[in-house]
N, C-alpha and C positions, 0 to 999 in steps of 0.2 A: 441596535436597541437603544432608545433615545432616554430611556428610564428604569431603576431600580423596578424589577418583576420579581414577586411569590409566587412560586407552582406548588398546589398542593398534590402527592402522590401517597395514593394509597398505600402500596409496596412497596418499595426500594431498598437497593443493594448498596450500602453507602460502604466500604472499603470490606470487611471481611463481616457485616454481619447483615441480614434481612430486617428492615425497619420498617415499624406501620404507620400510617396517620403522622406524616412528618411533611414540611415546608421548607422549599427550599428558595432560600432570602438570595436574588441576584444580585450586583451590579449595574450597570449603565453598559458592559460592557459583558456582558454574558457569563464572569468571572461568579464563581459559588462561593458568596459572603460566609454565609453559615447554614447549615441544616438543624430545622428545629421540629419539635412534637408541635403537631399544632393541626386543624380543621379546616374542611373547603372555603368555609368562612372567615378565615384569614387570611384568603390566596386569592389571588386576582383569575388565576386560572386553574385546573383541576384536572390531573391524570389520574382515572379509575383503575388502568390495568398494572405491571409490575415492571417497574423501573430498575434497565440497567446500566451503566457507561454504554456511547457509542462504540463503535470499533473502528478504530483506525486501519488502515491499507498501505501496507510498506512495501507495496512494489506493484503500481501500475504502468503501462505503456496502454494511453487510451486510444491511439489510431489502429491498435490490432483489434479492434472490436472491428475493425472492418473486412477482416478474414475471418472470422467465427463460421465457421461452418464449411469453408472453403475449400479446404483442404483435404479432406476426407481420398478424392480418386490416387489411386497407388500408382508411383511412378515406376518407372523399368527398371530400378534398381530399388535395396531397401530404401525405406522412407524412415528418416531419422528428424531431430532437429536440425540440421544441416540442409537437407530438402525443403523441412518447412521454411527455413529461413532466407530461401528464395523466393517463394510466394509472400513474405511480409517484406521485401526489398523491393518490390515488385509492385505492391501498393504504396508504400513508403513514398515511392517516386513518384505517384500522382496526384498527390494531397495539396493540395491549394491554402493559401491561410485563411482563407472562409469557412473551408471545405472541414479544414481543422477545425475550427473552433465550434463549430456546429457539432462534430462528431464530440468531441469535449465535452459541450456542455450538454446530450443526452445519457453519454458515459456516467459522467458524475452524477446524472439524478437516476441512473439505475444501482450506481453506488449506493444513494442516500437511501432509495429505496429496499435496500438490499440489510441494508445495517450499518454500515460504512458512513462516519460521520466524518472524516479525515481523510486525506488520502495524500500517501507519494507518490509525484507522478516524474517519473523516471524518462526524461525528456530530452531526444536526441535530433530531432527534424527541426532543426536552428535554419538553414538554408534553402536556396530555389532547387530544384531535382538537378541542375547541370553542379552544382556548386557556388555560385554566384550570391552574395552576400544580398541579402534583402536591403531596399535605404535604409530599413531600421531594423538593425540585427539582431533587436530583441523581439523584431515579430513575431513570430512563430510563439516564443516567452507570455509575450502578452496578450495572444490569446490564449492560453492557457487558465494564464491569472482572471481574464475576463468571466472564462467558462466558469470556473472555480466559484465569481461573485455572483455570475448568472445566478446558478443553481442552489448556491447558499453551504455547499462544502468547504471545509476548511483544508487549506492545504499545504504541501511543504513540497516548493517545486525545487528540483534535482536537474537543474541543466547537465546535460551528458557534456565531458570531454570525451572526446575520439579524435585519435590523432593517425593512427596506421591501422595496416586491413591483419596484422597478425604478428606473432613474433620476429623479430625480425626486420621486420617490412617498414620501407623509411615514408608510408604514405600511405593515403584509404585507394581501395578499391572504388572502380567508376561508380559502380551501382551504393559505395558507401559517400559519397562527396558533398549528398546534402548535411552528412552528421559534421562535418571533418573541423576543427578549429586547432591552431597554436596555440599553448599557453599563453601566450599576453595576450591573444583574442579571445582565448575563454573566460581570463582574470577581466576583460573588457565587458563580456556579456555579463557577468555576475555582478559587477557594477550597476549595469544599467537597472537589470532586474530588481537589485538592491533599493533602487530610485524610486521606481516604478509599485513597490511593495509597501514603500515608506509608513502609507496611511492605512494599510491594509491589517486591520488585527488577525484577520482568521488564515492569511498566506504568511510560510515561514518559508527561508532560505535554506537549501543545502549545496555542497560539493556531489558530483557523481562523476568520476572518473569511470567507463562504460564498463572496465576489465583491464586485466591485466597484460591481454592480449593487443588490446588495441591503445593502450596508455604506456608507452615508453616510461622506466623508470626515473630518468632526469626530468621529463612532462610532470610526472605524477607530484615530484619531490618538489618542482617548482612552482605548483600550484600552492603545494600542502602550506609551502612556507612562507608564501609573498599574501596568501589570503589573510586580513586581518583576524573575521570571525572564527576564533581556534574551538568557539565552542558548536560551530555549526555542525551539523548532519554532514557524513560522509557512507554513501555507498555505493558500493559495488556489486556487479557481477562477477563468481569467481568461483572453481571447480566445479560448476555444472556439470561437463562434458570431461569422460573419458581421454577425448582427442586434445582437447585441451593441458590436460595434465601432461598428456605425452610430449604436447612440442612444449609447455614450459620445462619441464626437465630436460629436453635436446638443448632450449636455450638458454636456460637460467641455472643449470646446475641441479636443480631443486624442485619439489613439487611447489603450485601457486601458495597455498595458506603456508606452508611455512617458510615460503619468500619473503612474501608479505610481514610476517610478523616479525622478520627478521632484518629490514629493511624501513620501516615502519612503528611510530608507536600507537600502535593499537587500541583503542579504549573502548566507553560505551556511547563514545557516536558514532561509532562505524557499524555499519549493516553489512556482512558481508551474503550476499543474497545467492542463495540456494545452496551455495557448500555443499553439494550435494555430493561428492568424491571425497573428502577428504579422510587422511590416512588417521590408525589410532591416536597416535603424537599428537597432530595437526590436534584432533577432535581436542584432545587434552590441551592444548597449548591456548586455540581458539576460545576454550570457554575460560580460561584462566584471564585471558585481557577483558575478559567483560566486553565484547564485543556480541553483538545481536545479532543473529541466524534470520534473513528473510525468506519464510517457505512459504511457496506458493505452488500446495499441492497437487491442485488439478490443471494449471498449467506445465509442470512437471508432469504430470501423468499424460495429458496428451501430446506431449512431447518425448514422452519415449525416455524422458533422462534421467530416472534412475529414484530411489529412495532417501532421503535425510533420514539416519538412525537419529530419533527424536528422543528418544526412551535413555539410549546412551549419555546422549550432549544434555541432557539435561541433569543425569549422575553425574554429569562430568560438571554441575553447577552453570550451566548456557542456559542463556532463555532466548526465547522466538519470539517471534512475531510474523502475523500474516498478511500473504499479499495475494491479488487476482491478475496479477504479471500479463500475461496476453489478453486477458478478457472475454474469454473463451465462453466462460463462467463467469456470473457473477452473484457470487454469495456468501454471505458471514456463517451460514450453518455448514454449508458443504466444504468450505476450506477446513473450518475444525473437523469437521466429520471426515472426511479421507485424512487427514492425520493422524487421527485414532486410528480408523483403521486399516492406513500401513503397518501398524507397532502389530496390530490383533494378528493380522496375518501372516507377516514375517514371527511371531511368538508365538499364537496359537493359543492366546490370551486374552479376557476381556478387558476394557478398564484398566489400559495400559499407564496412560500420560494421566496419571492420577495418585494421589497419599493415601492409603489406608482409612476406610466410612469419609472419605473425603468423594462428592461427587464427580465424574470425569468431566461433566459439561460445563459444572462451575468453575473447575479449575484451569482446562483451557481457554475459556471463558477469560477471564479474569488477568491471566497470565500473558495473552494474546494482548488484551486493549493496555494493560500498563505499560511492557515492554515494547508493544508500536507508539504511545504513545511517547514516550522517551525517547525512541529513535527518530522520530517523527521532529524531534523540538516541539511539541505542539503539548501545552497545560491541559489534558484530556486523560480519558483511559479509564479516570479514578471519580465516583462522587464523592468530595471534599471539599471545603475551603481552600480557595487557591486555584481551585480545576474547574476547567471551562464547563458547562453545564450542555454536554450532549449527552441528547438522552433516547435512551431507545424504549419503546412502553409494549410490550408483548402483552399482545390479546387475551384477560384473563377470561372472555369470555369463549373463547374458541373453544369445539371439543378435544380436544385433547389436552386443554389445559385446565378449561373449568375446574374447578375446586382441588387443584394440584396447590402441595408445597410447593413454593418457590425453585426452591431446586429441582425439585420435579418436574416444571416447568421450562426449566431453563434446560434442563436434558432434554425435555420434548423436543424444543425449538431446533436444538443443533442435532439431534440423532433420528428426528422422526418429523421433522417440520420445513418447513422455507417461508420466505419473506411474505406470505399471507398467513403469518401468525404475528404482524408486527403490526401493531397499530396506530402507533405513531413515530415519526421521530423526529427530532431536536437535535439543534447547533446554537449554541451561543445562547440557550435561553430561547432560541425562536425557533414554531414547530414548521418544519420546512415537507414534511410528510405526513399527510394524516386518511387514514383509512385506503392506505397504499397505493396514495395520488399525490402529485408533486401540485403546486401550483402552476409551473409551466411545462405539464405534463405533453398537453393535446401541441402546440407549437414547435418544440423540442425535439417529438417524436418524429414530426413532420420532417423537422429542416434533416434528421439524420436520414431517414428514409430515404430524402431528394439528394442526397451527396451518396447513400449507397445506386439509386438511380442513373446519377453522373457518373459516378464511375465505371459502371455495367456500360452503358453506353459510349462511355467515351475509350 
């Protein structure tokens, strides 16, 4: 945005309370100068429906939207995440850096379109499929970042370390050797990326060590401590899996989260993502560091692994934040909605992850975009001065919102609605979505289309 922009919004949700007939004073820089009372006529531009923060996505991997659906035929034994994790190593390995970035940047405009104004993209396919170092090591990196600016999402890329195929194991497995980097090759790529981000407002930096399985302890420690930025994002994958827990207690003594925190100091830029195992202790200890839970429930669900007690870690003072992890799905109401109701189901309760005459949809709502956005690094989440102006504008004229309270609305969308209830939406000030069409909607669709074509054929 080359100039200070006014948007006028009828509704909006500016931190805890529903505001009318209010203007919101930009920046040059997409930055929320001030929000003021004030008329269409004082705004350069004008949103009629009801405005709420974006939602950010704390745990993407967008090359698995190239398995969506694939997976479904049952092999001759159960089918776990472990099976499925053979059909994305499988694809993994035939991704080209074209092929990537095309897939990338229709990814992220089903994001944008979806509600997803931000996004972590949890990024391990740094190498050729043999292993062999691309001339430029941040390739892979910089299409990412490209896809990212294509499409007008804001994001906070997570170059994966991966260093060995399991506990134990001094090295990646064959089919893992495109992920594979040393510490000072990693400490090297994050440089580069570093460089390459310099000019870029809407891309942030983080550390992603892949797990605990595949990041050797001295790895882990010697990244943590040679990286300058101490304030950067750090996340992981960690108790997911059953199996998992089992060989780190053969090998570590101990289960993963209370390895980690013990080993580790823990704070609120660590995401540890999907925690979905963890012991009561753990559950107590984890929300005690202020450490952020990334659920991503409908990737969890079709994969077989298992529940996050939400309702618990949240007694327990932990906050979440949401991710669309394989891409299976992609949507801002269905991720809240199967969170809720995992709690209804295992309780037997309505209007679980909620405070008393407090709505459920606001609160998840609300609770989701601040706490991703903080994990995220990304000035988002919140409508305030200081916070980047993504905005999302749900249809007040759709039926099932027509002449609804705000809140009332805001529960339609996530318990009874999807992404044809959203009318528009905003990054940085600028509408990058409107009547649930991207501007590089019809090209985009294409070039992914012709990369799932190539690959079928090849």
């Amino acid at each position: 945005m080359d100039a200070s922009l006014k948007i006028y919004c009828k509704m909006l949700l500016q931190e805890d309370q529903w505001r009318n007939d209010v203007v919101i004073d930009l920046a040059a820089d997409g930055i929320i100068a001030k929000i003021e009372e004030g008329s269409p006529q004082a705004a350069d531009t004008c949103i009629s429906g009801i405005v709420v923060p974006g939602m950010p996505n704390a745990h993407s991997h967008c090359f698995q939207r190239l398995i969506a659906g694939l997976t479904g035929p049952r092999g001759s034994h159960n089918d776990s995440f472990w099976s499925w994790r053979e059909v994305m190593y499988r694809t993994a390995n035939l991704v080209s850096p074209e092929q990537f970035g095309a897939v990338a940047q229709w990814v992220f405009v089903e994001m944008l379109k979806a509600g997803f104004t931000s996004c972590a993209e949890f990024h391990y396919l740094h190498h050729q499929p043999n292993g062999v170092v691309y001339a430029n090591p941040a390739e892979m990196s910089e299409r990412l970042i490209g896809a990212a600016t294509q499409s007008g999402i804001a994001m906070t890329l997570l170059p994966v370390l991966y260093c060995s195929a399991g506990f134990g194991k001094e090295s990646v497995a064959h089919e893992q050797q495109r992920f594979a980097h040393s510490p000072s090759q990693y400490l090297r790529l994050l440089e580069s990326c570093k460089k390459i981000i310099s000019d870029k407002s809407l891309i942030e930096l983080g550390i992603a060590p892949h797990s605990l399985r595949a990041v050797p302890a001295n790895s882990l420690h010697e990244v943590l401590q040679s990286w300058p930025d101490k304030q950067c994002p750090v996340h992981l994958h960690i108790a997911e899996q059953p199996a998992e827990i089992e060989d780190c207690r053969h090998h570590l003594g101990v289960r993963p989260v209370e390895w980690l925190l013990d080993q580790f100091s823990v704070d609120q830029r660590w995401c540890l993502v999907h925690a979905t195992h963890m012991s009561d202790s753990e559950l107590q200890l984890a929300a005690a560091s202020r450490a952020t839970v990334g659920l991503c429930p409908t990737t969890e669900a079709d994969l077989g692994d298992g529940v996050f007690r939400t309702a618990d870690w949240l007694k327990a003072g932990g906050c979440f934040a949401i991710g669309t992890d394989s891409n299976v799905r992609i949507s801002v109401a269905e991720e809240l909605r199967l969170l809720e109701y995992n709690e209804r189901l295992r309780s037997g309760q309505r209007n679980v992850l909620t405070g008393t005459g407090t709505s459920c949809g606001r609160f998840l709502y609300q609770h989701a975009a601040r706490t991703g956005a903080a994990v995220l690094g990304q000035p988002a989440g919140r409508l305030a001065p200081g916070c980047r102006a993504d905005l999302l504008e749900l249809d007040a004229d759709h039926e099932l919102l027509n002449g609804r309270e705000p809140d009332v609305a805001l529960d339609s969308w996530i318990f009874a609605g999807d992404k044809s209830m959203l009318k528009s939406v905003w990054v940085a000030g600028q509408r990058v979505v409107n009547q649930g069409h991207h501007v590089a909607d019809t090209s985009l669709r294409s070039a992914f289309a012709q990369v799932l074509s190539e690959l079928k054929s090849g």
